[in-house]
Structure formats: structure tokens, C-alpha cells
N, CA, C and O atoms as CSV, one atom per row, in Angstrom:
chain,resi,resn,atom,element,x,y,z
A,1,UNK,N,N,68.903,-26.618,-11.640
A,1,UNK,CA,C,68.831,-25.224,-12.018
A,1,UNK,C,C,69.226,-25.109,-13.478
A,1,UNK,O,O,70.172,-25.644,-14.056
A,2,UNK,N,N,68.354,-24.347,-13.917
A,2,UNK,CA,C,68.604,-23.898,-15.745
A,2,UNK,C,C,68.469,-22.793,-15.928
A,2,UNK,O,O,67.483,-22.210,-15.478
A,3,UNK,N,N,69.718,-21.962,-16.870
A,3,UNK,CA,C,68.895,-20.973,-17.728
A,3,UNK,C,C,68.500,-20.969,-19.054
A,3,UNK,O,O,69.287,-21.618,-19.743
A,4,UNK,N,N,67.646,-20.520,-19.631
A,4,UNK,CA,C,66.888,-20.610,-20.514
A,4,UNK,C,C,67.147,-19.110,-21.411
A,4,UNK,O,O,66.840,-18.108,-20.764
A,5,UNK,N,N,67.500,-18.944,-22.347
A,5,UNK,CA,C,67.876,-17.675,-23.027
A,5,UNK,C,C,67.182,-18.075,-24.546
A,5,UNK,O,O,67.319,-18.938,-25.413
A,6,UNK,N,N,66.655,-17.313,-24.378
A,6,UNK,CA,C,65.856,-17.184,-26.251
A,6,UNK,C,C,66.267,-15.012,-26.708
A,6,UNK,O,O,66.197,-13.992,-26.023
A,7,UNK,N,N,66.737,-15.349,-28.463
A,7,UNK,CA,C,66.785,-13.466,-28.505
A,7,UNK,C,C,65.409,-13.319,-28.567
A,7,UNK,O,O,64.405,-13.917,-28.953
A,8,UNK,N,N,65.787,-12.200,-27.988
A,8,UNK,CA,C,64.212,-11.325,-28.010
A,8,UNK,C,C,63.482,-11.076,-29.348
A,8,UNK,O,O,63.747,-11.796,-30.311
A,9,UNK,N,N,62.409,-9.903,-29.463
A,9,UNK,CA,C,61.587,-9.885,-30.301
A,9,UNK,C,C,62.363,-8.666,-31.177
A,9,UNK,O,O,62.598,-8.516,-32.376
A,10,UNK,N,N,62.649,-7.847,-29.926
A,10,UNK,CA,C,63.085,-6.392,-30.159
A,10,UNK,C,C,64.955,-6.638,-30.137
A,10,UNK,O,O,65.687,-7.495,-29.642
A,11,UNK,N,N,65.182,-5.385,-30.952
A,11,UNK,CA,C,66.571,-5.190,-30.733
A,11,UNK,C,C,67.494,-6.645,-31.423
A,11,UNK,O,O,67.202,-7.838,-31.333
A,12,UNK,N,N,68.692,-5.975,-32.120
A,12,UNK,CA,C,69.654,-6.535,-32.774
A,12,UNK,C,C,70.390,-7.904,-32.085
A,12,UNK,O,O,70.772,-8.847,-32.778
A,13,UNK,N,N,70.476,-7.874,-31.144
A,13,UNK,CA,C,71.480,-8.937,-30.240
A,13,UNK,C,C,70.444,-9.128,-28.548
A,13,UNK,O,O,70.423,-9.972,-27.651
A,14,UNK,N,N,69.882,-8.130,-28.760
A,14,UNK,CA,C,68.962,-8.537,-27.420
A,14,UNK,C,C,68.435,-9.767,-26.826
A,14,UNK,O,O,67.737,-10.426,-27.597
A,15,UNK,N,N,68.590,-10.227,-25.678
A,15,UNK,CA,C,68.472,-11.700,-25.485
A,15,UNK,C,C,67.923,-11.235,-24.132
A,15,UNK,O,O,68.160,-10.248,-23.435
A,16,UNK,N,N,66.668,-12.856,-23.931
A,16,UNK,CA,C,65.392,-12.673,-22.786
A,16,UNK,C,C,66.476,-13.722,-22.212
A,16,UNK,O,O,67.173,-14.399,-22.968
A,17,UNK,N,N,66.550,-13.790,-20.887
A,17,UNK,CA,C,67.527,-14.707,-20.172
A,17,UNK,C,C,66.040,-15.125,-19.069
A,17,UNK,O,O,65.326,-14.227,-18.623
A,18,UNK,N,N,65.786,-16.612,-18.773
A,18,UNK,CA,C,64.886,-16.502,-17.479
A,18,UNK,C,C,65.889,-17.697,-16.716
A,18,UNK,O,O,66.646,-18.488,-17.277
A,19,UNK,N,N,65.621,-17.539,-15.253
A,19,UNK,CA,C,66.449,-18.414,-14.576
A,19,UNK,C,C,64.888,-18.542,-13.424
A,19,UNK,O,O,64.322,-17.466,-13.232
A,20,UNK,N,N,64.342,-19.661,-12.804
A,20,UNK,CA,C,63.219,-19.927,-12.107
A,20,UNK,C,C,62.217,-18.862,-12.952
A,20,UNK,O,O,61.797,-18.909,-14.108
A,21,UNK,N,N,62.057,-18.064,-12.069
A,21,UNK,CA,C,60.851,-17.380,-12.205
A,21,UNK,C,C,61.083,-15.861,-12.297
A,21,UNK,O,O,60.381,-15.010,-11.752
A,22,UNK,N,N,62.210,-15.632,-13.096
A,22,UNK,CA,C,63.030,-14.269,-12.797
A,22,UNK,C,C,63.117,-14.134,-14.473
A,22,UNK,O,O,63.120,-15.129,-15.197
A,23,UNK,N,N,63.181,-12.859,-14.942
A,23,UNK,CA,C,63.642,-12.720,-16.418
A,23,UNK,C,C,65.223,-11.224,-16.358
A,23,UNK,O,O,65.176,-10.117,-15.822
A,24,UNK,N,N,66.163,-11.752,-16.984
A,24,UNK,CA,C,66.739,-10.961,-16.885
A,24,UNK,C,C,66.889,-10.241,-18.780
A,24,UNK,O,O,65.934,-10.423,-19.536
A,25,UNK,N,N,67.827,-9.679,-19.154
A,25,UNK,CA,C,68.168,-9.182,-20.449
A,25,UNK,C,C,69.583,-9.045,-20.485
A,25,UNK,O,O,70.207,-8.703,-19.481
A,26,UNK,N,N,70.103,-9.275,-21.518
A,26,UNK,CA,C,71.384,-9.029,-21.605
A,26,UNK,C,C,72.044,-8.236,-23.393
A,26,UNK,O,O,71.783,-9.034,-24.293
A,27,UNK,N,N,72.360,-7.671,-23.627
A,27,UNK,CA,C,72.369,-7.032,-25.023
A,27,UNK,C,C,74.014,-6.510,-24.949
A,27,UNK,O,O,74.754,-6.720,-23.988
A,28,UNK,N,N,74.421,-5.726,-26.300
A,28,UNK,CA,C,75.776,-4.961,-26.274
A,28,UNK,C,C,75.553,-3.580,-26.530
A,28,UNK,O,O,74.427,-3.232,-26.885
A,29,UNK,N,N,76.701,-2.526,-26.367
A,29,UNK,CA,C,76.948,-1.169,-26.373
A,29,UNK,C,C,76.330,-1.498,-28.264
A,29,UNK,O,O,76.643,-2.471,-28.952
A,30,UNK,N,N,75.570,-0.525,-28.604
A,30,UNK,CA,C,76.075,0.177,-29.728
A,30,UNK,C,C,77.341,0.123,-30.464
A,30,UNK,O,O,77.464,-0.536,-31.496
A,31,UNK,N,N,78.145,0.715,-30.012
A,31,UNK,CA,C,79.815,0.431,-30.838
A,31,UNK,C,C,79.911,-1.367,-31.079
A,31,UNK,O,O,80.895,-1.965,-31.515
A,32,UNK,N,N,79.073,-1.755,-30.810
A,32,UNK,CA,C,79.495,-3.295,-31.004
A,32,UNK,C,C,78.266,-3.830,-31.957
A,32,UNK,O,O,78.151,-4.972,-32.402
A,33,UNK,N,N,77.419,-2.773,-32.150
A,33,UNK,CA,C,75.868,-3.099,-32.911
A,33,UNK,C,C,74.890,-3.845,-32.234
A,33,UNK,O,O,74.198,-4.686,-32.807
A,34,UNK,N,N,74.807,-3.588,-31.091
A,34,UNK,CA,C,73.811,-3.598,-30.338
A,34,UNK,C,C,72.888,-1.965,-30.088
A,34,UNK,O,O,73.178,-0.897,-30.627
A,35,UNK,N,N,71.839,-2.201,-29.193
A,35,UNK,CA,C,70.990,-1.123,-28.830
A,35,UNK,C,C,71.305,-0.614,-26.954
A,35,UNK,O,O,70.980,0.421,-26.372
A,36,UNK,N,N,71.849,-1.513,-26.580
A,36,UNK,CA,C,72.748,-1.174,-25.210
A,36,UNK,C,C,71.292,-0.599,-24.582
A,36,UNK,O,O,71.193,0.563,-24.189
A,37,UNK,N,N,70.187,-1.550,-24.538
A,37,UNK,CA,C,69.443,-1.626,-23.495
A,37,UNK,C,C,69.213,-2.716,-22.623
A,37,UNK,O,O,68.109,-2.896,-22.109
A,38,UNK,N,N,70.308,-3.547,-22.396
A,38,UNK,CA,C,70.648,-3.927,-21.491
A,38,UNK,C,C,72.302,-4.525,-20.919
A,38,UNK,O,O,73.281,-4.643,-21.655
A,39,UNK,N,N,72.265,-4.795,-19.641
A,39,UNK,CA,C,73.815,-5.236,-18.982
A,39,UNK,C,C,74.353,-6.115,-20.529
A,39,UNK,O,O,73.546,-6.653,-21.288
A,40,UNK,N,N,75.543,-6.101,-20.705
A,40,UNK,CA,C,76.061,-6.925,-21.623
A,40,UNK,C,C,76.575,-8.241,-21.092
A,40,UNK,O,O,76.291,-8.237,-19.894
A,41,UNK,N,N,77.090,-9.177,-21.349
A,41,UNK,CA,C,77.277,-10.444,-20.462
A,41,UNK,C,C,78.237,-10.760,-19.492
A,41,UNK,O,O,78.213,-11.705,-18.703
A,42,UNK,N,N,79.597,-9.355,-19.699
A,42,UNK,CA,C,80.385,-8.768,-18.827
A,42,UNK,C,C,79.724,-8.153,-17.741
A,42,UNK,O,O,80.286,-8.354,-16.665
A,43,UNK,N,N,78.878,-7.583,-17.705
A,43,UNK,CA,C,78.410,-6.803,-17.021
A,43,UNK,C,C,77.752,-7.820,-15.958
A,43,UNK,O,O,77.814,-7.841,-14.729
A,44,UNK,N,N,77.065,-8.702,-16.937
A,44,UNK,CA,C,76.341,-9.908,-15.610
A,44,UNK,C,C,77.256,-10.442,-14.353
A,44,UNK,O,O,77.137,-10.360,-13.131
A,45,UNK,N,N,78.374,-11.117,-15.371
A,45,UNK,CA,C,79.269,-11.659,-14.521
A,45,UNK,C,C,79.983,-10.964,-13.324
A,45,UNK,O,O,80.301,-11.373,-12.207
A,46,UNK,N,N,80.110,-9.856,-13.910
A,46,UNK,CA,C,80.828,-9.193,-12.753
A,46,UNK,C,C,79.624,-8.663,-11.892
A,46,UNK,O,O,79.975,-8.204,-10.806
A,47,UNK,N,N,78.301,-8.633,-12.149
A,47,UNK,CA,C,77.489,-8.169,-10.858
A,47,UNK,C,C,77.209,-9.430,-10.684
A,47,UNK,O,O,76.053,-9.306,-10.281
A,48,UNK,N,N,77.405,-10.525,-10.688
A,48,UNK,CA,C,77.337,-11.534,-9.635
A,48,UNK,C,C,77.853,-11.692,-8.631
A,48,UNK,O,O,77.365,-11.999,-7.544
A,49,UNK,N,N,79.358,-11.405,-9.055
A,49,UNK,CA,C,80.253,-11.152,-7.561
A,49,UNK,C,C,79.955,-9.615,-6.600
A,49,UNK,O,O,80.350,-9.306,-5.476
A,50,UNK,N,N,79.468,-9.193,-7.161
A,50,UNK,CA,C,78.785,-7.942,-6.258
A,50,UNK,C,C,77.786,-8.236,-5.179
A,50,UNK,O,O,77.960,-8.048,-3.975
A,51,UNK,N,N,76.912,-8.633,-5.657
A,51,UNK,CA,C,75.545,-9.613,-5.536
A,51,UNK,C,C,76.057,-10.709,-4.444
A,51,UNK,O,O,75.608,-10.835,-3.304
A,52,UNK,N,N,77.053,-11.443,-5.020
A,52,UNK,CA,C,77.533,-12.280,-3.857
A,52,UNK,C,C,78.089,-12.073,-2.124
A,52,UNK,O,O,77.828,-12.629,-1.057
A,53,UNK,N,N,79.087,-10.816,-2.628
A,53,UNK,CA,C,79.725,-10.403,-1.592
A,53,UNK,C,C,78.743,-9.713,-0.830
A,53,UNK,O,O,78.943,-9.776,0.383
A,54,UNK,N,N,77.558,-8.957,-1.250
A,54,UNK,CA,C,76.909,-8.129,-0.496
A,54,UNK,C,C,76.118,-8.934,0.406
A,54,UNK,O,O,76.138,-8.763,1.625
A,55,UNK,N,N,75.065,-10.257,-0.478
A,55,UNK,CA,C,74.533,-10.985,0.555
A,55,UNK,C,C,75.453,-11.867,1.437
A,55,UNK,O,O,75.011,-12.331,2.489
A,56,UNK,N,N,76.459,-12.059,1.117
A,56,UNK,CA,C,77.386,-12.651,2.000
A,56,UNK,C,C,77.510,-12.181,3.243
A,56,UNK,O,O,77.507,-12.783,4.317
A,57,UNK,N,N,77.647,-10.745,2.926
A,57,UNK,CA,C,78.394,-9.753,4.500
A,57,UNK,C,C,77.048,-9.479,4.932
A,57,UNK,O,O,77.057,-8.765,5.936
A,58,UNK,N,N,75.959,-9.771,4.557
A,58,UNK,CA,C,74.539,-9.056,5.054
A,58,UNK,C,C,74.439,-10.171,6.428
A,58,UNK,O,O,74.672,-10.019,7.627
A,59,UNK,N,N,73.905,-11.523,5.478
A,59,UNK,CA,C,74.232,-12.788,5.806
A,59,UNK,C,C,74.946,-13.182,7.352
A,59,UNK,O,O,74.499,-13.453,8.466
A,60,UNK,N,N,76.099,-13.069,6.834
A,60,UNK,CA,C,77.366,-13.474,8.314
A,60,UNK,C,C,77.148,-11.919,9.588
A,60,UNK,O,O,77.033,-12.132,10.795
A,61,UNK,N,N,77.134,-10.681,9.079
A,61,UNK,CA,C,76.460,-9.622,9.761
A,61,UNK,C,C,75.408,-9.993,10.598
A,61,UNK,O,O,75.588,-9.957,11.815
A,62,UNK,N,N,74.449,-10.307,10.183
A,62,UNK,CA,C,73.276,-10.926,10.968
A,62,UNK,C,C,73.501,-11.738,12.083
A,62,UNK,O,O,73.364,-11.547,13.291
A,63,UNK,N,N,73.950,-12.874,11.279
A,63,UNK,CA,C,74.811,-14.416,12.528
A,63,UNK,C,C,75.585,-13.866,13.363
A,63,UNK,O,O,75.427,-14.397,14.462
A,64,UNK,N,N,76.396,-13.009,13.384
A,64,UNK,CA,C,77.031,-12.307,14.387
A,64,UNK,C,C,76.584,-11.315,14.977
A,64,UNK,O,O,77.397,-10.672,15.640
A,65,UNK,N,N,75.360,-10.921,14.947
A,65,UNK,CA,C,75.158,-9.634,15.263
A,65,UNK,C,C,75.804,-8.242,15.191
A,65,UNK,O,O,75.762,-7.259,15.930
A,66,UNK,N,N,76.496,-8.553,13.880
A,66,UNK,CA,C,77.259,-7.095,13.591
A,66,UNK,C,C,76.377,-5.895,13.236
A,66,UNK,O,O,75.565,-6.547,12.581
A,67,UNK,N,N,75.981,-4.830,13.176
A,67,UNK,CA,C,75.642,-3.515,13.240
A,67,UNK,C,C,75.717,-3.344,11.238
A,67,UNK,O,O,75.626,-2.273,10.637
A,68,UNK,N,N,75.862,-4.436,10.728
A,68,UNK,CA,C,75.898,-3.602,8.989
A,68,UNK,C,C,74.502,-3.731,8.967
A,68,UNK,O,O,73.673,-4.526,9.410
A,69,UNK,N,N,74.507,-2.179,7.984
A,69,UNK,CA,C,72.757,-2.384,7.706
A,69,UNK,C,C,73.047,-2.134,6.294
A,69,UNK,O,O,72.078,-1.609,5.745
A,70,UNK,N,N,73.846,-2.288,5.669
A,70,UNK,CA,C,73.639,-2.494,4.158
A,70,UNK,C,C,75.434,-2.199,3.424
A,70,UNK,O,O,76.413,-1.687,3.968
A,71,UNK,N,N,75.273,-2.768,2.034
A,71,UNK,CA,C,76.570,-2.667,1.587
A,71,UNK,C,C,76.364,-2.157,0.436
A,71,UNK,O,O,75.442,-2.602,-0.247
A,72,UNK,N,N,77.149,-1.144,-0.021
A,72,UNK,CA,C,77.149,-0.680,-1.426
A,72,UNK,C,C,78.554,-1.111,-2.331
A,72,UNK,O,O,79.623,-0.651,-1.930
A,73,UNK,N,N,78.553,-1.659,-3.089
A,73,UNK,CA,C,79.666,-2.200,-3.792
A,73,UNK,C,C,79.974,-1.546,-5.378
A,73,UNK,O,O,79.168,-1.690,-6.296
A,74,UNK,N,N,80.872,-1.040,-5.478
A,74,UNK,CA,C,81.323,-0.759,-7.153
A,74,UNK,C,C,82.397,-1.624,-7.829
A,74,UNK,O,O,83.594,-1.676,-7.546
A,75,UNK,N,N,81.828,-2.193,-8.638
A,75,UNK,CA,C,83.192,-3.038,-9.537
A,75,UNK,C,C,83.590,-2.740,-10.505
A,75,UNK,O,O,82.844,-2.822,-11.481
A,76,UNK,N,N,85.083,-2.213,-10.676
A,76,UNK,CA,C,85.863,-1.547,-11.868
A,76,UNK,C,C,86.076,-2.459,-12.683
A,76,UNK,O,O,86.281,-3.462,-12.000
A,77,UNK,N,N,86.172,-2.782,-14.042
A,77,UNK,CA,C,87.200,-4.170,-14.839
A,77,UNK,C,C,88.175,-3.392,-15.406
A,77,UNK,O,O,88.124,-2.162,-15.409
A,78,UNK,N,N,88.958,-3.965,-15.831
A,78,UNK,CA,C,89.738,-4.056,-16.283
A,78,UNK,C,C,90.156,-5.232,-16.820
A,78,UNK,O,O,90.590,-6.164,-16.143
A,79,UNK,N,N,89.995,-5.238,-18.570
A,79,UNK,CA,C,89.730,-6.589,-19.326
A,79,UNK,C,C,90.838,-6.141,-20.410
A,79,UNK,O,O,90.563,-6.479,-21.562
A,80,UNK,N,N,91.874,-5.535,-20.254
A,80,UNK,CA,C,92.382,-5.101,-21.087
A,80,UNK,C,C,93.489,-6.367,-21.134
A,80,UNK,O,O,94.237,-6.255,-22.105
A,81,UNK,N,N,93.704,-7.314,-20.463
A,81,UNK,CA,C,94.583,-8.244,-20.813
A,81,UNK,C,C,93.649,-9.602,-21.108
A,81,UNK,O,O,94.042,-10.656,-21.607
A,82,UNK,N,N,92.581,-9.341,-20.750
A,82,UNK,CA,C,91.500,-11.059,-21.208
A,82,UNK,C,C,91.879,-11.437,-22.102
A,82,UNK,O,O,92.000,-12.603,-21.726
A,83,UNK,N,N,92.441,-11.451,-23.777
A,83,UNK,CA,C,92.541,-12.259,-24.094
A,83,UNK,C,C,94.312,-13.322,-23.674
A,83,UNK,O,O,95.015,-14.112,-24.304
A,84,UNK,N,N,94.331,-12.811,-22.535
A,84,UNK,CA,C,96.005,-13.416,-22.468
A,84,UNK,C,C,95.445,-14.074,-20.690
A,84,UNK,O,O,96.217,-14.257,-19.749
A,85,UNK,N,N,94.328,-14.249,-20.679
A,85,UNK,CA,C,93.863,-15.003,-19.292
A,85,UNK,C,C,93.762,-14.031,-18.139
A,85,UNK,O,O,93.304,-14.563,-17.128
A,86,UNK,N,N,94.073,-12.715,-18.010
A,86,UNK,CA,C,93.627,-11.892,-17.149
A,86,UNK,C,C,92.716,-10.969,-17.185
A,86,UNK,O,O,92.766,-10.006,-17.951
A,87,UNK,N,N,91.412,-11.276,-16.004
A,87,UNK,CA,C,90.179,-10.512,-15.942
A,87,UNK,C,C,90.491,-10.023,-14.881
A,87,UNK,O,O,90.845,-10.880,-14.071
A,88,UNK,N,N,90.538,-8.315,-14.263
A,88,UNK,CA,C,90.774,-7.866,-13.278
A,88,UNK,C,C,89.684,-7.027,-12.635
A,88,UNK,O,O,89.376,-5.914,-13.063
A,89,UNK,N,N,89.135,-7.589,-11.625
A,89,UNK,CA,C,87.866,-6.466,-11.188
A,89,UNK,C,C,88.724,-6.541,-9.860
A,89,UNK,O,O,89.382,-7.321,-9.172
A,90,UNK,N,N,88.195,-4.930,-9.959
A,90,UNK,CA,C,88.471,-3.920,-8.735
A,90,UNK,C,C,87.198,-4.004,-8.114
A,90,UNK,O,O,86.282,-3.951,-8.935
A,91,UNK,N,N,86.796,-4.131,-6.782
A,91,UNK,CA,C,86.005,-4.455,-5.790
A,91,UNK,C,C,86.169,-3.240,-4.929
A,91,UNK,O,O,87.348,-3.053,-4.627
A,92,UNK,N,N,84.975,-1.993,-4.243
A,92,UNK,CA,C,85.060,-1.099,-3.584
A,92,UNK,C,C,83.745,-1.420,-2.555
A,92,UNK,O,O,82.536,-1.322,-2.769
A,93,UNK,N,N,84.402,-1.790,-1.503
A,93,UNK,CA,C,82.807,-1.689,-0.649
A,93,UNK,C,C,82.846,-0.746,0.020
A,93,UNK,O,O,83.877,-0.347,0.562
A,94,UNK,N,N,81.508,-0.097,0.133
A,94,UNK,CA,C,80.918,0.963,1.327
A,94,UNK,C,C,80.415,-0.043,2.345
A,94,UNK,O,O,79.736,-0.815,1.668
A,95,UNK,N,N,80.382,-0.436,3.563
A,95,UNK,CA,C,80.332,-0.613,4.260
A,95,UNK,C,C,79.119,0.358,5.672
A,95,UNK,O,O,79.604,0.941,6.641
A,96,UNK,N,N,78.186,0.307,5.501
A,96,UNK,CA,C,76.897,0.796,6.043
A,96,UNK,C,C,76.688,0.525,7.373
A,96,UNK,O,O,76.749,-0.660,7.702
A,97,UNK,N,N,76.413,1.504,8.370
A,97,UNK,CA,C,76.338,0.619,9.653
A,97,UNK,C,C,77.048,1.458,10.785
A,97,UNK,O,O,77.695,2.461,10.483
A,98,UNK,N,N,76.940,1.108,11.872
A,98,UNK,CA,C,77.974,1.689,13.150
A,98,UNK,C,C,78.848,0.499,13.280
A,98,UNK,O,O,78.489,-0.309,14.136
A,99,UNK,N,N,80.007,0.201,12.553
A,99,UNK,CA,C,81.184,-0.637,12.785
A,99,UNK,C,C,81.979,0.036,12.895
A,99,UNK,O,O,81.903,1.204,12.515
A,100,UNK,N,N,83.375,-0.654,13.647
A,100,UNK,CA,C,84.689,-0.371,14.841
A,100,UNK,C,C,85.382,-0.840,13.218
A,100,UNK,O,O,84.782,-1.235,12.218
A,101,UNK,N,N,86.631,-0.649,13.405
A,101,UNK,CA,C,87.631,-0.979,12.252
A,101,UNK,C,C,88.251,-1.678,12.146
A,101,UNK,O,O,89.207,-1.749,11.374
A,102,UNK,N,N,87.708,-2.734,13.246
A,102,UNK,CA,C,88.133,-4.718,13.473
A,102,UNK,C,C,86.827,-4.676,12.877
A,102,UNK,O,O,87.117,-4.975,11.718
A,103,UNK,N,N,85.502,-4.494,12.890
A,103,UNK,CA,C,84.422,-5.302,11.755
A,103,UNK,C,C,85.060,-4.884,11.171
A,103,UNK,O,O,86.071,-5.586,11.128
A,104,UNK,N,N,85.191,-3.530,10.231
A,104,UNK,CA,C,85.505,-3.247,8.692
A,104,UNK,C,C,86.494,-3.888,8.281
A,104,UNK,O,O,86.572,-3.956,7.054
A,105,UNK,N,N,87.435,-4.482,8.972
A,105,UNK,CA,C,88.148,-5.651,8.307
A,105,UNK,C,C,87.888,-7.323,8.186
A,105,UNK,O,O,88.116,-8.164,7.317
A,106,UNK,N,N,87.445,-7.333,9.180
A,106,UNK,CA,C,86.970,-8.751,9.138
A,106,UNK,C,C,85.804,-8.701,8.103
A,106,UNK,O,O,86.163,-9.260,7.066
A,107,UNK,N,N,84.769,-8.312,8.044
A,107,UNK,CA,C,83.851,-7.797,6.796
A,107,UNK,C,C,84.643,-7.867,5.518
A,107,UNK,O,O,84.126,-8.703,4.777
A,108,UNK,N,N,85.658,-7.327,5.005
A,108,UNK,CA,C,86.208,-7.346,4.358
A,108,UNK,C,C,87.326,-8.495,3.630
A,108,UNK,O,O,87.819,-8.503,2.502
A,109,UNK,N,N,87.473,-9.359,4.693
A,109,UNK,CA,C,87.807,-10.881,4.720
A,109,UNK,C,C,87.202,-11.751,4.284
A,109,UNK,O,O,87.563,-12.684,3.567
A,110,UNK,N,N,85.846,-11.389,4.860
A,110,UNK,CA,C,84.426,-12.204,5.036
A,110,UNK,C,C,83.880,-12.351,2.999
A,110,UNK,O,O,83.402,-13.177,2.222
A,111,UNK,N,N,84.347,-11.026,3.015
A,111,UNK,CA,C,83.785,-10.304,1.281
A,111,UNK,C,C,84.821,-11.603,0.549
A,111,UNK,O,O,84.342,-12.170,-0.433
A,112,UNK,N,N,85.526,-11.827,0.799
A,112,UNK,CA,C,86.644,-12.603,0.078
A,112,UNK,C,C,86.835,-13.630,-0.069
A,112,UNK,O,O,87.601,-14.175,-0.863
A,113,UNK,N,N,85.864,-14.237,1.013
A,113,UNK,CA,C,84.898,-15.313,0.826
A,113,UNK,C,C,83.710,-15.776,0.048
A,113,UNK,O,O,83.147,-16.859,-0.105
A,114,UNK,N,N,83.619,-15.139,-0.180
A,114,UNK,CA,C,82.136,-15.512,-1.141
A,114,UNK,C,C,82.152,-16.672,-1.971
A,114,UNK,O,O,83.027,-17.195,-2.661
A,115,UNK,N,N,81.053,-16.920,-1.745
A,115,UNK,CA,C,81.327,-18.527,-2.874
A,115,UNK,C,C,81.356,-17.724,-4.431
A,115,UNK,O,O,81.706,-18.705,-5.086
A,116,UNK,N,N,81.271,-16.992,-5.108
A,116,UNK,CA,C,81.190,-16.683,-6.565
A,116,UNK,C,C,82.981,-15.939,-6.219
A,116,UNK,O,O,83.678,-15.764,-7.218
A,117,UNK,N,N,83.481,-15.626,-5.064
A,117,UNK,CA,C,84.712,-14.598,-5.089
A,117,UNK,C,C,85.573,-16.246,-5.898
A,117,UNK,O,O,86.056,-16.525,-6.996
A,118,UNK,N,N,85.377,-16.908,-4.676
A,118,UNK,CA,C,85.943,-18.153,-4.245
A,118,UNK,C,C,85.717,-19.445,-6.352
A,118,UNK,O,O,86.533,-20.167,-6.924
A,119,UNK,N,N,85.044,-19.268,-6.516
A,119,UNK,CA,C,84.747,-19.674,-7.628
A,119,UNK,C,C,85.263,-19.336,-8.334
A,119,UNK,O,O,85.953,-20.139,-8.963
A,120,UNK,N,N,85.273,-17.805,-8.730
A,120,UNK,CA,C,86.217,-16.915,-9.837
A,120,UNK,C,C,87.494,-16.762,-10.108
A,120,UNK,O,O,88.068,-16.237,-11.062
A,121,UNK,N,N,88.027,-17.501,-8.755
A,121,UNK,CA,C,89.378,-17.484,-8.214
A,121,UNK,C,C,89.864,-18.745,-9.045
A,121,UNK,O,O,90.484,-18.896,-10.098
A,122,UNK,N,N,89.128,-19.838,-7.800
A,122,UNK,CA,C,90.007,-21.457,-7.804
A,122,UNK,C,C,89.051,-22.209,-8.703
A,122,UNK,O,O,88.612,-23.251,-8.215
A,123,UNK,N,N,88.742,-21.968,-9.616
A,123,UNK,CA,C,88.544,-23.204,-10.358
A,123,UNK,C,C,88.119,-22.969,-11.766
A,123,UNK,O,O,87.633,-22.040,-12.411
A,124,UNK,N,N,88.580,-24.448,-12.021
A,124,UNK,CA,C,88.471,-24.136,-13.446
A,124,UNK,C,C,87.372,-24.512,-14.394
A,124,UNK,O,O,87.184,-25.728,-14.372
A,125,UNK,N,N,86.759,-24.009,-15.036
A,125,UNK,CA,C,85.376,-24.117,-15.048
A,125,UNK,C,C,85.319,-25.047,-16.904
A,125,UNK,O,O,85.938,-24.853,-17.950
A,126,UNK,N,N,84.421,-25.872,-16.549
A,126,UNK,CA,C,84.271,-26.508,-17.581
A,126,UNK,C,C,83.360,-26.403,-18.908
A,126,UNK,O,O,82.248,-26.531,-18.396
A,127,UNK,N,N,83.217,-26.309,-19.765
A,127,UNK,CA,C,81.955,-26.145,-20.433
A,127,UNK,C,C,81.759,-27.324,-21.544
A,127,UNK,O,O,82.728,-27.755,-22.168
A,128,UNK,N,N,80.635,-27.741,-21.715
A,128,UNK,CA,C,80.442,-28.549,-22.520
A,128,UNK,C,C,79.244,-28.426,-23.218
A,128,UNK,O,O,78.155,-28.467,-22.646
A,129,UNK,N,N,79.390,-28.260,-24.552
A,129,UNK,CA,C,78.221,-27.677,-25.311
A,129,UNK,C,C,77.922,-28.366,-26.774
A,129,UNK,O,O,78.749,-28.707,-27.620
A,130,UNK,N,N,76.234,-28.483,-26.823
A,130,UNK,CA,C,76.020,-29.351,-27.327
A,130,UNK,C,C,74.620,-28.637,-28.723
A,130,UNK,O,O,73.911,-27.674,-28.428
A,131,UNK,N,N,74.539,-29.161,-29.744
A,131,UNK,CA,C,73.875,-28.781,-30.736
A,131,UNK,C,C,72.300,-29.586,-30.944
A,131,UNK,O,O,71.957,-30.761,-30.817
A,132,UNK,N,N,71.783,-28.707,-31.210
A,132,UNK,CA,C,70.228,-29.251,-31.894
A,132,UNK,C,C,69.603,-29.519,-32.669
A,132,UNK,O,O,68.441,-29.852,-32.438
């Protein structure tokens, strides 16, 4: 798996991101001199874990035959300490469905699982980067 990011044609900082056969965009607010037509790279990261947790609980819902028929998720940050190693997202799920309030917790366990939750958590991620 690769992504492939070239800047775009248009716009100051605008960047074409493709991953398989998918194109995403990623750009900054204005106040930063961008054109803020698209997610900024904060913005990606943290809808990954959105993205994660939702197909997660869709996922294990199914295998169990639990009653969710969909999840709506909002993620708050709070980056006001990042440069001292703390990134804090607030995680809100809606929870969709005719569930008892033993699923809505176990669901909610389940959310805490996620391989990107689980990633963001325990490990430490390496990077190694190289010139052309």
C-alpha cells in the first residue's frame, strides 16, 4: 500500500493525495495561507479514527447480530498541548438502532478497540524519510 501526494494545480498549499484508486485533498485554513478547500492533515487523521470506530461497530454489530443500523461519530481536538506530546480527541458516538444499554456499552468498548484507536494509543510510530 502507497500514498502518492503531488500539490495540485490550483490553490496555495493544496495537495492531490491518491491511495489505490481513491483521490483525496488535503489543504490549510486561510489564517495559515491556504484556501481551506480542503480537510487539513489534522483533520485527516482524526477522521480516520472516526472511520475506524464506525466500521468497526458496524462490522462486530453484524457478527453478532446486534440491531445497530448505523453510527454517527463527532471528534472534538484539542491540540492545545501537541507541542508538549499531547493530542486529545474527544470521541461522541450516536449509536443508531434498537439497542438495550448492555449493547450501548459493550459497543462502546468494542469502539475502543479499533485498530487505528489501538494504534494511536500503543505505539510508537516510526518514520523514515528519504530525498530525491
Amino acid at each position: 500500500m502507497s500514498v502518492i501526494l503531488h500539490k495540485s494545480e490550483t490553490g496555495t498549499y493544496l495537495q492531490t493525495i491518491r491511495i489505490h484508486q481513491h483521490t483525496l485533498f488535503a489543504d490549510v485554513a486561510a489564517s495559515l495561507g491556504g484556501e481551506d478547500n480542503a480537510p487539513d492533515p489534522h483533520d485527516l487523521y482524526d477522521s480516520s479514527l472516526a472511520a475506524c470506530k464506525a466500521i468497526t461497530l458496524l462490522m462486530y454489530a453484524k457478527r453478532k447480530d446486534i440491531s445497530l443500523t448505523s453510527v454517527d461519530i463527532e471528534i472534538t481536538r484539542d491540540n492545545s498541548k501537541e507541542k508538549s506530546g499531547i493530542y486529545r480527541l474527544n470521541v461522541n458516538l450516536q449509536l443508531n438502532g434498537e439497542l438495550s444499554v448492555q449493547q450501548r456499552h459493550l459497543l462502546k468498548d468494542i469502539a475502543e478497540k479499533c485498530p487505528i484507536h489501538k494504534l494511536m494509543e500503543s505505539v510508537e510510530t516510526e518514520i523514515h524519510s528519504s530525498v530525491q
